[in-house]
C-alpha positions, 0 to 999 in steps of 0.5 A, spaced: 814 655 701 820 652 697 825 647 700 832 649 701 836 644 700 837 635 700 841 631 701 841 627 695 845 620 698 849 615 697 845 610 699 850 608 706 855 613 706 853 617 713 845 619 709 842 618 717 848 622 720 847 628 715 839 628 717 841 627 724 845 634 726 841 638 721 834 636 724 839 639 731 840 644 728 835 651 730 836 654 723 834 648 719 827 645 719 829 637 716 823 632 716 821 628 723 821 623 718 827 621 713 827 620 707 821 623 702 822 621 696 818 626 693 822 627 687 823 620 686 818 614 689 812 619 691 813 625 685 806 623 684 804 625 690 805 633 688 808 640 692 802 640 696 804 634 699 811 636 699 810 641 702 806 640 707 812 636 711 815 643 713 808 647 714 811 649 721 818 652 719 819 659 723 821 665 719 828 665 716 828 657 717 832 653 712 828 648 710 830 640 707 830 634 708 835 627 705 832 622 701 839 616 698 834 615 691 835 620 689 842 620 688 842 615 682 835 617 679 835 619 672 828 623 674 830 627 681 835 632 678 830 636 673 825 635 677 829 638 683 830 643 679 824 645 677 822 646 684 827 650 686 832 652 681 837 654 687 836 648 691 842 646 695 846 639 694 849 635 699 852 627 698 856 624 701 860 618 698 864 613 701 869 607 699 864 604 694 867 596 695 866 597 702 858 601 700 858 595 696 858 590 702 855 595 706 848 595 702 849 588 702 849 588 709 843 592 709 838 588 705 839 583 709 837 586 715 831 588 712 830 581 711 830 582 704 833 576 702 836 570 707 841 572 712 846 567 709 846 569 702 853 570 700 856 577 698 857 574 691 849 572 691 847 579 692 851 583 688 849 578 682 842 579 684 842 586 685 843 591 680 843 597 686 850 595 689 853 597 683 849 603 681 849 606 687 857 607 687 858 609 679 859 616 682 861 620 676 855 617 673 851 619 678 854 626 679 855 629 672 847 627 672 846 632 677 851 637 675 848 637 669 842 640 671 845 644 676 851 649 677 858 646 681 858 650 686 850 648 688 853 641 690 857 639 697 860 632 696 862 629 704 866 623 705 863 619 709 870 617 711 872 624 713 865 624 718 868 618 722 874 622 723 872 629 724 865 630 724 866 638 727 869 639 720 865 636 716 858 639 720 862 645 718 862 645 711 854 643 711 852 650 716 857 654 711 853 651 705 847 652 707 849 659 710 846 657 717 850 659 724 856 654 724 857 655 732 851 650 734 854 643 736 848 637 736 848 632 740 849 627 735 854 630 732 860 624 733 855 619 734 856 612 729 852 609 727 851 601 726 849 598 719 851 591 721 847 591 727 840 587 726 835 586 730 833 578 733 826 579 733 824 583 728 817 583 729 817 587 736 823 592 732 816 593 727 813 595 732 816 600 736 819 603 729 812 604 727 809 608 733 816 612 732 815 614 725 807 615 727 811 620 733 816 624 729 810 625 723 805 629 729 812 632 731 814 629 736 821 626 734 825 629 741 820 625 745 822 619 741 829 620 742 828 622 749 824 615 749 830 611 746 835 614 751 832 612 757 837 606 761 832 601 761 829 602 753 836 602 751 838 595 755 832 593 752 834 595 745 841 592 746 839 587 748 835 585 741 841 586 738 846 582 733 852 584 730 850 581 722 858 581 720 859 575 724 854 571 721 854 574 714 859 570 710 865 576 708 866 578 700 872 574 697 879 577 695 877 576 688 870 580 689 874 584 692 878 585 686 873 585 681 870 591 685 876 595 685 877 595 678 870 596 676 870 602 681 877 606 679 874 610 674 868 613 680 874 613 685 878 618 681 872 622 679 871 624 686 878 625 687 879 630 681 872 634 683 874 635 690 880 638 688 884 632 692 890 628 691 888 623 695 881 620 698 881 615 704 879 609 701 882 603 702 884 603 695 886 609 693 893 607 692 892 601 688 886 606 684 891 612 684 897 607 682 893 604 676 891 611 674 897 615 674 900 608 669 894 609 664 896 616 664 903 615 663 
């Protein structure tokens, strides 16, 4: 038993979608539950605990699962290494200011600090919204224990746009069959999106984890589904950026700059001349001046 692949993050660039299609997919086994963290949080666990997840694979299966820690760990890459040295790679990247307050979003919705802290607040309090978007440092970390051509980068950007092409380079990846279409596959997801009462969403999130680690994942999903379900979910509802106070132009700013260096990195690796990122033109602008 050897695991194929993972997704390494980052963390609220389009990680759920990524685990959604592959766990569609015939060809691949992902986990009923996402995020393992082996090689980070539970690395102390061991393979055999590891390895357990995908006991039920069917010959020829694709094996893997998507765990956004590692994408910023210092430890996952050797280790990731040392397990499967032809391990495949896939990240994907999206605007790192607008990761940024999404992060900021996502801890609040976790109920991980009050719902009327200010972006400024979070970020002056959290190191992981900046970490998280320094993409060269966090990508050379793995390019240097693994070769190139073992990493797929998305955009998360490019999924909104056209997942079809994006879920194409994910099978001609992994070397699966390109011809499946999951359901899932243009289904957005809502990261502003929390819940009024969180204790009843405990709950039904844990009799769904229970679910999906016994196998049972499709049934949970069927569950969700059903109209009455789904009327009952919405209703517990709220959209957190219309409470959330919005991030300032001269944090806006700030960030630019301090991500400009990431922001051309991801360009220059993927071989692209433009990213779409709300400031690239700005970043790009700024680079071609200190070139000159």
């Amino acid at each position: 038993m050897t695991v194929d692949f993972i997704g390494i993050g980052a963390q609220k660039s389009a990680t759920s979608w990524l685990h959604d299609v592959l766990s569609e997919h015939p060809g691949i086994l992902a986990t009923e539950l996402k995020e393992l963290n082996y090689f980070t949080a539970n690395y102390d666990r061991g393979r055999l605990w590891y390895d357990r997840f995908f006991e039920r694979a069917s010959p020829g299966q694709k094996c893997g699962e998507c765990s956004p820690t590692y994408f910023f760990s210092h430890a996952a890459p050797a280790r990731a290494k040392a397990y499967n040295p032809d391990m495949r790679l896939i990240a994907v990247l999206r605007d790192p200011v607008a990761r940024a307050f999404s992060n900021h979003l996502h801890e609040i919705r976790k109920t991980h600090i009050p719902a009327d802290t200010t972006f400024e607040a979070g970020l002056a309090a959290n190191a992981a919204y900046i970490e998280q978007g320094r993409y060269r440092a966090n990508l050379s970390r793995w390019l240097a224990v693994f070769d190139r051509p073992a990493l797929l980068v998305l955009i998360a950007e490019d999924i909104q746009a056209d997942p079809d092409a994006a879920f194409q380079a994910v099978c001609a990846h992994l070397d699966v069959d390109p011809n499946i279409r999951p359901e899932g596959l243009a289904e957005r997801r809502h990261e502003s999106v929390a819940n009024r009462n969180e204790a009843a969403q405990r709950i039904l999130r844990s009799g769904g984890d229970l679910a999906r680690s016994v196998g049972l994942g499709k049934s949970v999903e069927a569950f969700k589904k059903a109209p009455v379900i789904r009327s009952a979910l919405a209703l517990n509802k709220r959209d957190l950026r219309t409470e959330t106070p919005p991030m300032l132009d001269a944090t806006r700013a700030a960030l630019v700059e301090e991500f400009a260096d990431d922001v051309r990195y991801v360009a220059d690796l993927l071989g692209r001349e433009t990213l779409p990122w709300q400031h690239w033109p700005q970043v790009a602008d700024k680079g071609r001046a200190h070139a000159v």
